[in-house]
C-alpha positions in Angstrom: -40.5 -39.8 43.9 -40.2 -40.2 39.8 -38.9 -43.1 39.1 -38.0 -44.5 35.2 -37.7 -48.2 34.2 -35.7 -49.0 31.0 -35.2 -52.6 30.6 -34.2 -54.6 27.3 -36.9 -57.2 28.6 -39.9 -58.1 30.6 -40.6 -54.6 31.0 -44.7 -55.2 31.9 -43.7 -57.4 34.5 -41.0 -55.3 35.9 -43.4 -52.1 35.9 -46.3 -54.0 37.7 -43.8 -55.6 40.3 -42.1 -51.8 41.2 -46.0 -50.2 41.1 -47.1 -52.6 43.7 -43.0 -52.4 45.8 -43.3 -48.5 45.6 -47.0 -47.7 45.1 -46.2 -43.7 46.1 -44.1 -43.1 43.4 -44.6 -41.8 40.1 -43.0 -44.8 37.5 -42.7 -44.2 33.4 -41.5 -46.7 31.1 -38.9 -46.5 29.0 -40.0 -44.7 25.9 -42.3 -42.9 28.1 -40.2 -40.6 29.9 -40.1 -37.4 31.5 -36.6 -34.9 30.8 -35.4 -35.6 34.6 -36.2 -38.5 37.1 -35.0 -39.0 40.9 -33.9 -43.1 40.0 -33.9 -44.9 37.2 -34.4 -48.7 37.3 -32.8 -50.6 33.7 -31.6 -53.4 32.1 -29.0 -52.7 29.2 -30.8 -49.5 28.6 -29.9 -47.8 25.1 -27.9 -45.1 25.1 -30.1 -42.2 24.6 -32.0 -42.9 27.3 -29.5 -41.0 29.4 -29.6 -38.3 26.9 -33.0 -37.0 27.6 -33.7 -38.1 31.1 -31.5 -36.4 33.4 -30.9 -38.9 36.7 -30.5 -36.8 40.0 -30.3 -39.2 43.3 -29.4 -43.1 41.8 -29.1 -45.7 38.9 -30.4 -49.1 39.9 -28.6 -51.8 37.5 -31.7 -54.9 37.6 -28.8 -57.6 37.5 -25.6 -58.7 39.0 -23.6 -57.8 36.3 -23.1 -53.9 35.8 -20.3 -54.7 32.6 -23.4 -53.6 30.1 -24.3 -50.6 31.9 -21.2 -49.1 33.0 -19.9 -49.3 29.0 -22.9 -47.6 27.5 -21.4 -44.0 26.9 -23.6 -41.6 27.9 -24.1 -42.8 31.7 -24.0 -39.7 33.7 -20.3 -39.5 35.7 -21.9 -38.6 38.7 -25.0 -40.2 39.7 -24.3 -43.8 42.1 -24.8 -46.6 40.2 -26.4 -50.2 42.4 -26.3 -53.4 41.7 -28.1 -56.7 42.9 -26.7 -58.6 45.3 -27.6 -62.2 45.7 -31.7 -61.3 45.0 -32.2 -64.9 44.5 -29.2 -65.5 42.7 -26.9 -67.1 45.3 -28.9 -70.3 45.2 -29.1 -71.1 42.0 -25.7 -70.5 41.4 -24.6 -73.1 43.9 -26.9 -75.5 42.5 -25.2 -75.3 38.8 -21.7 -75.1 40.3 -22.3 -78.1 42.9 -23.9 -80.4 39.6 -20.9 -79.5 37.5 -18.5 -80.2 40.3 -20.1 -83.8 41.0 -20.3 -84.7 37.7 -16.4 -84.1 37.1 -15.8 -85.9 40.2 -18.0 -88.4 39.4 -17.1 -88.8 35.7 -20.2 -88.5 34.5 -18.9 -87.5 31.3 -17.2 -90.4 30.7 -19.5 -92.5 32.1 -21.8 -91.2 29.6 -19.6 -92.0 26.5 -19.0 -95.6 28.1 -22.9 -96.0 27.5 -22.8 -94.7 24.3 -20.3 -98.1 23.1 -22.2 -100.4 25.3 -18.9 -100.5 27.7 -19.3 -102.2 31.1 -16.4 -101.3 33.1 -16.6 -99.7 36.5 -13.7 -96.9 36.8 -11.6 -96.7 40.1 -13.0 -94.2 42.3 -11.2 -90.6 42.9 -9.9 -89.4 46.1 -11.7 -86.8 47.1 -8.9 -85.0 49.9 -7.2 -84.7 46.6 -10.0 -83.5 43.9 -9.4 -79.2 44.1 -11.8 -77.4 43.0 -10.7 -73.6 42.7 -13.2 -70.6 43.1 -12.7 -67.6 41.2 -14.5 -64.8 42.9 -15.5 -64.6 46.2 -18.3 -62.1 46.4 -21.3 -62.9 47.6 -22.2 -65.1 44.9 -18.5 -67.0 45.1 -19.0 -67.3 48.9 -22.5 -69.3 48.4 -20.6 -71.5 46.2 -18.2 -72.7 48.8 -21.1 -73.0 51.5 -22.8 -75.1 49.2 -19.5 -77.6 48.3 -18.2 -77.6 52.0 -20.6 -80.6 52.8 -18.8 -82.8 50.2 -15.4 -82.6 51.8 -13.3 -81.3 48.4 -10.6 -78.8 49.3 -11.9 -75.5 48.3 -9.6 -72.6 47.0 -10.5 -68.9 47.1 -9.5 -66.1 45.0 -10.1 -62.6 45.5 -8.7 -59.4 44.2 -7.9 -58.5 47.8 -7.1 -60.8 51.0 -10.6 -61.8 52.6 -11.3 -65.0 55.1 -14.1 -67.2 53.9 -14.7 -70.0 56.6 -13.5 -73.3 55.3 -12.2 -72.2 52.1 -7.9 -71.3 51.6 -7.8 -67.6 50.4 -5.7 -66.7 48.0 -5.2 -63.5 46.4 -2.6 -61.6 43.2 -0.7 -63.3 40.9 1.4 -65.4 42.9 -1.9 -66.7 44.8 -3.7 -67.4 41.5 -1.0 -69.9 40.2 -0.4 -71.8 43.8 -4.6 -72.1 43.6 -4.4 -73.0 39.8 -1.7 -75.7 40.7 -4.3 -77.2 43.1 -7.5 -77.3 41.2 -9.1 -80.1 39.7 -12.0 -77.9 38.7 -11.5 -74.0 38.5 -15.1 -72.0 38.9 -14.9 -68.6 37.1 -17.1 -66.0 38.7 -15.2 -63.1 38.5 -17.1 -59.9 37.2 -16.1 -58.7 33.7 -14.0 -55.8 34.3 -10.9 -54.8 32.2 -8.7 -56.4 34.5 -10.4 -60.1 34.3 -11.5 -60.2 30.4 -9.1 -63.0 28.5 -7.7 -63.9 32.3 -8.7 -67.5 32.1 -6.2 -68.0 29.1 -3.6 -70.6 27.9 -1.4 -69.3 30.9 -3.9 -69.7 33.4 -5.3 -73.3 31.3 -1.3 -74.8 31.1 -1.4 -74.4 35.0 -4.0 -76.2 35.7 -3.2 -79.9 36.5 -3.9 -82.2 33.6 -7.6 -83.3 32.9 -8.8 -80.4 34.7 -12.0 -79.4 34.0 -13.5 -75.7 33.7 -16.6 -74.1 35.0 -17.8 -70.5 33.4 -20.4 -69.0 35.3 -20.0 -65.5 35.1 -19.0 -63.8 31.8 -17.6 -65.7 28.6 -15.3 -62.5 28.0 -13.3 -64.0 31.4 -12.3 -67.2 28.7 -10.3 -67.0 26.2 -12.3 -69.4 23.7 -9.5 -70.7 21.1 -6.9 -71.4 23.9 -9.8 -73.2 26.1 -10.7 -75.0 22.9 -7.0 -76.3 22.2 -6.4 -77.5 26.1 -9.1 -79.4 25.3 -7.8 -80.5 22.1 -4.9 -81.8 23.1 -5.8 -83.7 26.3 -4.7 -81.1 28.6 -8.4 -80.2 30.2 -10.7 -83.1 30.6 -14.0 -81.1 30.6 -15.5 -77.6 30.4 -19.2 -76.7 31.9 -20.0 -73.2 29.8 -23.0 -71.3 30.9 -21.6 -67.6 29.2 -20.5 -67.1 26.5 -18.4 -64.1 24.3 -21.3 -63.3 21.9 -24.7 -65.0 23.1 -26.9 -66.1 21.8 -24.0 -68.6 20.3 -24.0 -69.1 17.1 -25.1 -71.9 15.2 -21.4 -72.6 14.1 -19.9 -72.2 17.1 -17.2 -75.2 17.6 -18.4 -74.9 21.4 -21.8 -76.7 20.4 -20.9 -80.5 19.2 -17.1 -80.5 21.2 -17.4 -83.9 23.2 -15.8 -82.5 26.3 -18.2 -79.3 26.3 -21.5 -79.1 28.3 -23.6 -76.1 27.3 -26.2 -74.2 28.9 -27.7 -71.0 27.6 -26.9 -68.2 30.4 -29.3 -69.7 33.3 -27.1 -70.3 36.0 -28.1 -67.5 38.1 -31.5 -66.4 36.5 -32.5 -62.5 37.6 -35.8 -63.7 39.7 -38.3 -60.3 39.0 -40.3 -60.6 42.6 -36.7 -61.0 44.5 -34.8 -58.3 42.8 -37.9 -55.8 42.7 -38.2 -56.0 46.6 -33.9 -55.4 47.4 -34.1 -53.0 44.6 -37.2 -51.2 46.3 -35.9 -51.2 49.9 -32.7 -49.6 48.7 -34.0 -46.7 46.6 -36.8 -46.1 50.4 -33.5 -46.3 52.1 -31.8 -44.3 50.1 -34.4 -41.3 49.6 -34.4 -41.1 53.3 -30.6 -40.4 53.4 -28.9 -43.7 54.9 -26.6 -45.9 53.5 -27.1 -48.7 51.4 -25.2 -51.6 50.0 -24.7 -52.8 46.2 -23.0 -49.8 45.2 -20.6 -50.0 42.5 -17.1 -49.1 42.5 -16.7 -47.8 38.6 -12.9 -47.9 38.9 -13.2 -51.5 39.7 -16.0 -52.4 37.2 -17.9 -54.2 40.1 
């Protein structure tokens, strides 16, 4: 089995973790490549890449998100294309999206300023049964969410592109689901996949709809939010917070207005870190799996983007 790994980063450690996953097969490194391959493994590879290697059983994307690869132009039409599923993710995404969710409940942001003027004034607690917060994706990623928040008690509101059941969690899905769960959420949790149909969705419709001093959580791509319109909700009182882990262009620049608004917390794209060991060993049992003929999971729908 050839195998070629072409990855923007980290590319020693990812070729000694596959060596020792797959220790049979034959693995180059992206310069170092042959003119044809049986599975390539990459990360935002460049475009020529695909130009002289020729890819003949599978594409293994080494992240969640396959918006990079599937818009690089010279990915061959016919070779599958996988992508990670969880791999470690899953946890550490609930963890971000559970902080950011107690901390608007809690008013930690305001909290925060009160310290800042040496204010001493207890605020009157929220009601919980009627604090929303509303999920924007329910993958597998979007579904360790909810498990995570479903101890707390908050009402927790699904949307999917297509009708699903999630235990403990009212599914919504289309347009006319997205603005009865928008109605209801006190905190909306984007992680939607960046495909043409979801880039600029969380915009000043979707914003106005919210309920006022809503707050916003971006944990999946910053081309979902539309950053002027998030900016003037925020502006004018209409959103109290926003929790912004992705961003449009990243790293963010310098000027950005994102980096000293009061109502903004910022963290640079670590939600859901891509752990090496955990995604080498799905990404190893699917390409053994897969060489032997059966079906595996992770395989992405191009139409869909996901």
């Amino acid at each position: 089995m050839r195998l070629l790994l072409a990855t923007a980063s980290q590319a020693q450690a990812w070729r000694d973790a596959f060596a020792a996953a797959l220790p049979d097969a034959r693995l180059h490194v992206w310069p170092d490549a042959p003119a044809e391959v049986d599975y390539a493994l990459v990360w935002k590879p460049p475009p020529e890449c695909f130009e002289r290697v020729k890819v003949t059983r599978a594409i293994a994307n080494l992240g969640a998100g396959v918006d990079a690869l599937l818009a690089v132009p010279t990915l061959p039409a016919g070779v599958p294309v996988l992508r990670l599923t969880d791999a470690g993710m899953a946890a550490q995404m609930a963890e971000y999206v559970t902080l950011a969710v107690l901390a608007a409940f809690r008013e930690q942001r305001e909290y925060a300023q009160q310290q800042r003027e040496r204010v001493w004034r207890p605020r009157r607690r929220l009601d919980k049964r009627a604090f929303g917060v509303g999920l924007l994706g329910m993958g597998v990623l979007g579904s360790a969410v909810a498990a995570a928040l479903a101890p707390f008690g908050f009402p927790l509101r699904g949307w999917a592109r297509t009708p699903r059941d999630v235990p403990g969690v009212a599914m919504y899905a289309e347009a006319e689901g997205l603005h009865a769960l928008l109605a209801a959420s006190n905190v909306l949790v984007c992680m939607l996949p960046s495909t043409p149909a979801t880039r600029g969705l969380v915009g000043a419709d979707v914003l106005r709809r919210l309920p006022r001093g809503a707050h916003v959580v971006n944990v999946s791509r910053g081309e979902l939010v539309v950053e002027t319109d998030l900016l003037a909700a925020l502006d004018d009182g209409h959103l109290g917070s926003a929790t912004l882990d992705v961003f449009a262009e990243e790293p963010l620049p310098a000027g950005h207005p994102f980096w000293h608004h009061p109502r903004i917390v910022i963290t640079p794209h670590v939600s859901a870190a891509t752990l090496i060991d955990d995604s080498v060993a799905q990404v190893a049992a699917r390409i053994a799996a897969h060489a032997r003929g059966e079906r595996v999971d992770g395989v992405v729908d191009r139409a869909r983007g996901y």
